[in-house]
FISE-606966 format. One record per atom (N, C-alpha, C, O): x, y, z. Coordinates in steps of 0.05 Angstrom, whole numbers, plus 32768, in hexadecimal, padded with zeros to 4 digits. Layout:
BEGIN
XYZ;...
***
This chain:
BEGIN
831D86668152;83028662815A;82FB86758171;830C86778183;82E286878173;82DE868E8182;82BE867C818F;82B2866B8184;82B8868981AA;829F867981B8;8298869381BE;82A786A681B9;8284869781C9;826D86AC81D1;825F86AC81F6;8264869D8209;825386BD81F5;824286B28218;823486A08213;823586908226;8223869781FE;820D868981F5;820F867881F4;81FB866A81F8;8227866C81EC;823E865181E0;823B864A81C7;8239863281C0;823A865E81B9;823486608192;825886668191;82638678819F;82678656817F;827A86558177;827B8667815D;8266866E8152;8292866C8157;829B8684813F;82B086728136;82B8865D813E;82B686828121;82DA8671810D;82E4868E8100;82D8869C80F0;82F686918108;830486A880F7;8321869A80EE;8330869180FF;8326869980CE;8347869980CA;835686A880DA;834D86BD80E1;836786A380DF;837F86B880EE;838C86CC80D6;838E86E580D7;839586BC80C4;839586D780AA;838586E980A4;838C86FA8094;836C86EA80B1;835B86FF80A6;835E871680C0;8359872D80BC;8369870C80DF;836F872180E8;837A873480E5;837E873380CD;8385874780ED;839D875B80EB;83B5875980F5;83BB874F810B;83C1876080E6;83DE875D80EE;83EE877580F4;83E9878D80EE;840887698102;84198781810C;8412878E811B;840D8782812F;840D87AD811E;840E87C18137;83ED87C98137;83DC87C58126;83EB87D88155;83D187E78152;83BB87D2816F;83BF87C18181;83A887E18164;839087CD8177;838487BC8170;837087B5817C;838D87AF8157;8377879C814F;836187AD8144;836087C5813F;834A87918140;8330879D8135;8318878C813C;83138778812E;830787948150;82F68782815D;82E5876E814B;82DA876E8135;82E8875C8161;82DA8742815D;82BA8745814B;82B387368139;82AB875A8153;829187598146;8296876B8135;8285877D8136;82AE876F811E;82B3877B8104;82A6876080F4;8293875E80E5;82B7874E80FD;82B9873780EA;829A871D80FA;8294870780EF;829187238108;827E87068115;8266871D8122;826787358126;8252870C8125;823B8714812A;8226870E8144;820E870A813F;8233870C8162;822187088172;820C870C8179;82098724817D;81F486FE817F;81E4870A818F;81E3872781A0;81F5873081AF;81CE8732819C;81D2874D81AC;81D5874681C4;81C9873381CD;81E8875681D5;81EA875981F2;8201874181F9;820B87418210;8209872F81E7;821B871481EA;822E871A81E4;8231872381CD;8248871981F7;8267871881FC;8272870A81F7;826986F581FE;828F870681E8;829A86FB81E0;82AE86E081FD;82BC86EB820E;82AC86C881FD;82BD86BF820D;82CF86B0820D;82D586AA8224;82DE86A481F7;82F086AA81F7;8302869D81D6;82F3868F81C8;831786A181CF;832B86A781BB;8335868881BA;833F868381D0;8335867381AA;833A865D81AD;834B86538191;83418655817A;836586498197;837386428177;83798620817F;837F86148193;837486188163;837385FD8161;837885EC814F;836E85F2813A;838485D9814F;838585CE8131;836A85C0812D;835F85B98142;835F85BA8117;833D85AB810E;833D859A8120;832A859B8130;835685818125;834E85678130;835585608148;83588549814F;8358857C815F;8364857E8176;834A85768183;83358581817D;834C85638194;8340856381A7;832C857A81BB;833B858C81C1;8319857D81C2;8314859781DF;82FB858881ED;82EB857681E7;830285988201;82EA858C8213;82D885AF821B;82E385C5821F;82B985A5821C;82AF85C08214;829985B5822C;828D859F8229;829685C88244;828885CB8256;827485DE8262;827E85D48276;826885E98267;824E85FE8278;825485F58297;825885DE829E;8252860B82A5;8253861682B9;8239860182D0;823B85FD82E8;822B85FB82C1;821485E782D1;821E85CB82C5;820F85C282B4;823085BF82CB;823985A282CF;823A859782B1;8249858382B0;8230859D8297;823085918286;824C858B826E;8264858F8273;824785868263;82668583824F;82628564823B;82528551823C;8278856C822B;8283855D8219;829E8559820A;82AD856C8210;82AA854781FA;82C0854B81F6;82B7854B81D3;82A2853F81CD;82C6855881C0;82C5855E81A7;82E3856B819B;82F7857281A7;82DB856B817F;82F38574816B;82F9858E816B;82E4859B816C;830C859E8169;830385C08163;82FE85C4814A;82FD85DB8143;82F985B08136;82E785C28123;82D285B58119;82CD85AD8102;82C285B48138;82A685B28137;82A185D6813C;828B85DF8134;82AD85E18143;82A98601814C;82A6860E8131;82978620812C;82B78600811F;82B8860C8105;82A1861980F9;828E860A80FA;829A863080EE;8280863080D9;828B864C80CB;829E865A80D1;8279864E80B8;8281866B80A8;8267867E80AE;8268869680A9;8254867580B8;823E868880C1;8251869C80D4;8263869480E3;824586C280CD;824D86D480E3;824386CB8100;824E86CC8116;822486BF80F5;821C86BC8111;822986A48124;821D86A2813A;823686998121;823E8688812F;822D866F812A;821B86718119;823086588137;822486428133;82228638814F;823886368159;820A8631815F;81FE86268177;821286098177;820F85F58169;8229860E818B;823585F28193;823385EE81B2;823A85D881BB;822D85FD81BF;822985ED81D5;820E85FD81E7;820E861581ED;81FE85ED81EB;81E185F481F6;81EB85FA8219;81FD85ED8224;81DA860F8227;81DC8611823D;81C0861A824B;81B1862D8246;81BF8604825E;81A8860B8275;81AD86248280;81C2862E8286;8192862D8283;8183864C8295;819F864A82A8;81A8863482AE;81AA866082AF;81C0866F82BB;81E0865A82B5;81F3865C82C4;81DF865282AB;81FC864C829C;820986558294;820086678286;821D86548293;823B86608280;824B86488274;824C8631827B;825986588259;826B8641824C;8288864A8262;828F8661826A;829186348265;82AD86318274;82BD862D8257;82B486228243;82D886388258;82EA8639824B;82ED861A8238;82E886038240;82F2861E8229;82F28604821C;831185F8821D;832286048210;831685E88226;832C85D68229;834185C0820D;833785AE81FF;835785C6820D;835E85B881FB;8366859B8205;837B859E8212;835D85808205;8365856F820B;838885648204;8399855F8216;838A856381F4;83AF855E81EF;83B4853B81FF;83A9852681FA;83C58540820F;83C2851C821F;83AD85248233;839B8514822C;83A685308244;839E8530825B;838E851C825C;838785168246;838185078277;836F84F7827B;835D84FE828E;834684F7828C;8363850A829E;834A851482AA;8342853482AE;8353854582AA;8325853B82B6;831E855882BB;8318855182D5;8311853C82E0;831F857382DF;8320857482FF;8301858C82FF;830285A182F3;82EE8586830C;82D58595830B;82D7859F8329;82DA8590833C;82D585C0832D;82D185CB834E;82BC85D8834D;82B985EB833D;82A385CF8363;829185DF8360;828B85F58378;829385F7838F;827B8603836A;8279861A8387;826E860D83A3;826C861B83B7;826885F583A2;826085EE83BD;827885DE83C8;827785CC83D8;828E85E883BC;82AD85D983C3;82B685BE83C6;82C985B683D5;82A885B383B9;82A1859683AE;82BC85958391;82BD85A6837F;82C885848393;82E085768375;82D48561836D;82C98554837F;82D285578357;82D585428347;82EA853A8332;82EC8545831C;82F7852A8339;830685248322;82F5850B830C;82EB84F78316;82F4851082F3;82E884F782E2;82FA84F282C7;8301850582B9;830284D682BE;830984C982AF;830584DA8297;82ED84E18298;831484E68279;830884F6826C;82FD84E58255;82F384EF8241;830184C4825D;82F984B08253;82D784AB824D;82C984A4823A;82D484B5826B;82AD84B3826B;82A584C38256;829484B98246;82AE84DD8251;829E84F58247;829484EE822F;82A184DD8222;827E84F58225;827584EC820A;8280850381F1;827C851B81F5;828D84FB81DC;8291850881CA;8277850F81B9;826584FE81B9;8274852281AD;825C853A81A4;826785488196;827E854E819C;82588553817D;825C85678165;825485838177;82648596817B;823D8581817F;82368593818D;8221858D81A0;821D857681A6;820F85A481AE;81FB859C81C6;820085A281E6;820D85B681E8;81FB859881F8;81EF859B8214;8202858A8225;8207858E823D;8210856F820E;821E855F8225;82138549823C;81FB8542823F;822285438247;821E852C8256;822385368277;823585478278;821985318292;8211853E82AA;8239853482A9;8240851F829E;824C854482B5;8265854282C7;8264853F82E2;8271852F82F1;8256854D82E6;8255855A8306;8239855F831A;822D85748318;8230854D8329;821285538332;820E856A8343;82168568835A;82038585833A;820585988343;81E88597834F;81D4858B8346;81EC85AF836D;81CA85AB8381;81C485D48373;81D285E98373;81AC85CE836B;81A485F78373;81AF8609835A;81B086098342;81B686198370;81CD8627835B;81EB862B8361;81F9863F8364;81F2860D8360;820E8605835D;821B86068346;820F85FB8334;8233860F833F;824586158323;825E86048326;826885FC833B;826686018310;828085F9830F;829486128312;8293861E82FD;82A08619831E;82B78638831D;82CC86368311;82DB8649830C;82D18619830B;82F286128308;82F785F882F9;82EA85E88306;830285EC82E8;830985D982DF;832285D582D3;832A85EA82C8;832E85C582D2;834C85BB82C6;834985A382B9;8339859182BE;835D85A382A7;83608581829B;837A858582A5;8384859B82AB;838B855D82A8;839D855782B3;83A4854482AF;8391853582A9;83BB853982AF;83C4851882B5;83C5851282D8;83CA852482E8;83C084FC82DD;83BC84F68301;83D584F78309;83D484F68322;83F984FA82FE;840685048301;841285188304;842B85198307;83FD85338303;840885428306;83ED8551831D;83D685498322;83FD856F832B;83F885788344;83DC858C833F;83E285A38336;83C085888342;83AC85988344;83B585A68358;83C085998369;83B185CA835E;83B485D8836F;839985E58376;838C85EB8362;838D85EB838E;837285F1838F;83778609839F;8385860983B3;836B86198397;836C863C839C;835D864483A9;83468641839E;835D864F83C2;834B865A83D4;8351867683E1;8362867683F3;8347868C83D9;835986A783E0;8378869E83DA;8383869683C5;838186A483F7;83A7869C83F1;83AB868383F8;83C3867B83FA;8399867483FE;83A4865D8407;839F864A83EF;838D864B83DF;83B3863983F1;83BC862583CF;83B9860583E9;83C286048400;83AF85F683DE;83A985D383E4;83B385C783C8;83A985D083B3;83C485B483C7;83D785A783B7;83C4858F83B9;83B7858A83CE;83C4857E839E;83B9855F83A9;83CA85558388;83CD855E8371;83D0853A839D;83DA852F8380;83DD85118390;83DA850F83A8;83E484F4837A;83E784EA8385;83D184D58390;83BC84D08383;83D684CB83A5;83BD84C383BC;83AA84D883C5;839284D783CD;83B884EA83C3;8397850383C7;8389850883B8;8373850F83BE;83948506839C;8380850A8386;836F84F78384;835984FD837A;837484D6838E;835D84C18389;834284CB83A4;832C84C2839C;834184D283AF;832C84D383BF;831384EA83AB;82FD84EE83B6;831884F68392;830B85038388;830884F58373;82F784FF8364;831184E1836D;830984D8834D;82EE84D1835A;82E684D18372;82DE84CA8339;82C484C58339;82BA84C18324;82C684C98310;82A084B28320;829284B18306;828584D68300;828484EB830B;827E84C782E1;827584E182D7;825B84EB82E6;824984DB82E9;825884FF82ED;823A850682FE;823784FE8313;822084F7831A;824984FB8324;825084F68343;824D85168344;824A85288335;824F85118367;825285308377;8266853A8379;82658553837A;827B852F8379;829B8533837F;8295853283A3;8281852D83B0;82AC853883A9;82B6853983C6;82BB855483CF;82C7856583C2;82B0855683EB;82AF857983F4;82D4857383F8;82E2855F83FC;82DB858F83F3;82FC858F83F6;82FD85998416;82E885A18420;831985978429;83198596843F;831285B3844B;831185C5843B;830F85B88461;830785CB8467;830F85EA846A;831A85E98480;831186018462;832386128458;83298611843E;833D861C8434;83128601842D;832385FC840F;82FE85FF8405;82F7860E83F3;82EE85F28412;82D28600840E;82D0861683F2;82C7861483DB;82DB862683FF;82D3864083F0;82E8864583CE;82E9865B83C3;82F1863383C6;8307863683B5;82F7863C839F;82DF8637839B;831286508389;82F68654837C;830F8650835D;830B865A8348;832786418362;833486468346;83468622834C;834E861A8362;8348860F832A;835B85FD8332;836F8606831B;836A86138307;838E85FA8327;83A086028312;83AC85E38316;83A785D18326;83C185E382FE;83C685CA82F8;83EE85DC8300;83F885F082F7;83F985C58317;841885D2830E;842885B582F8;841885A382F8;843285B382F1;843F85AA82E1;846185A982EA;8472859F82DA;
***
C-alpha cells in the first residue's frame, strides 16, 4: 500500500514490482497522483492487520489495511485532512494499547487505543485538542510497559512507569506541557 500528501491511498502487488538489481522503477509508472502530490509513504500489510491512521491536526482513527486497498491508479480518498494538515505515518497496531501524541506546543498525551473509533475511511475522531497552528510532530504506539523516549536536540527524557501516568488522558484532552527543556521536542521513540 502506498498513501500520498493528500491521504488518497494506492495498492500495488509486490509481484508487479521489479526485481533483483538496478533502480527500480518509479512509483508514478504504475499509480496516478494528483499533480504537484508526493508520495508519503511505502506501507506492507497483511488485509486484516490492524493500523491506526492519523493527520498532523489532532484527528485519527483506527482501521484494517485493506481498507487502503483499491485498483483505481488514482488512488482512493481514505483519509480527509483539514486546511494545512498532513497525513502522519500510518501505524501498525500489532498488541500495542496506547498512542503517545507530541505536539508542537510540547504538550504529550497518552490515550487508551481503546477510545479511538474504528472507520473504513474519513476525518476521524479529535485525539488531541490542538490551539492555532499547533501540529502533532511525533507519535508512537506502545504498551505502558515499555520506555517512551522524548527527543529534544541532544537531550533524551525517559518516562515510563509512574511518569508515564501523569500524561494519560481521554481522547481530545490537551495532554500535559512536558518539563522544562523538553518544550521544544520535536521526535518520540519507543526503546524496547
Amino acid at each position: 500500500y502506498v498513501m500520498d500528501e493528500s491521504g488518497r491511498s494506492y495498492a500495488l502487488p509486490i509481484s508487479a514490482l521489479p526485481s533483483a538489481r538496478g533502480l527500480g522503477e518509479p512509483l508514478s509508472s504504475k499509480l496516478s497522483p494528483a499533480s504537484g502530490v508526493g508520495f508519503k509513504q511505502i506501507f506492507i500489510a497483511d488485509d486484516e492487520a490492524e493500523i491506526l491512521a492519523v493527520s498532523s491536526k489532532g484527528y485519527g482513527f483506527k482501521t484494517q489495511a485493506k481498507q487502503l486497498d483499491t485498483n483505481a491508479k488514482a488512488g482512493k480518498a481514505f483519509l480527509n485532512l483539514s486546511d494545512g494538515a498532513q497525513v502522519m505515518s500510518l501505524q501498525p497496531l500489532e498488541d500495542a494499547t496506547h498512542v503517545a501524541l507530541l505536539s508542537s506546543a510540547g504538550r504529550l498525551l497518552i490515550v487508551d487505543l481503546a477510545e479511538l473509533p474504528v472507520l473504513n475511511k474519513g476525518k476521524g475522531n479529535k485525539l488531541i485538542q490542538l490551539e492555532g497552528c499547533d501540529q502533532i510532530l511525533s507519535m508512537t504506539i506502545f504498551k505502558l510497559d515499555e520506555i517512551i523516549q522524548v527527543l529534544a536536540g541532544q537531550q533524551q527524557l525517559k518516562l515510563k512507569g509512574d511518569d508515564l501516568q501523569k500524561y494519560i488522558g481521554k481522547r481530545g484532552a490537551k495532554g500535559q506541557l512536558l518539563p522544562r527543556g523538553y518544550q521544544k521536542a520535536n521526535k518520540l521513540l519507543i526503546q524496547r
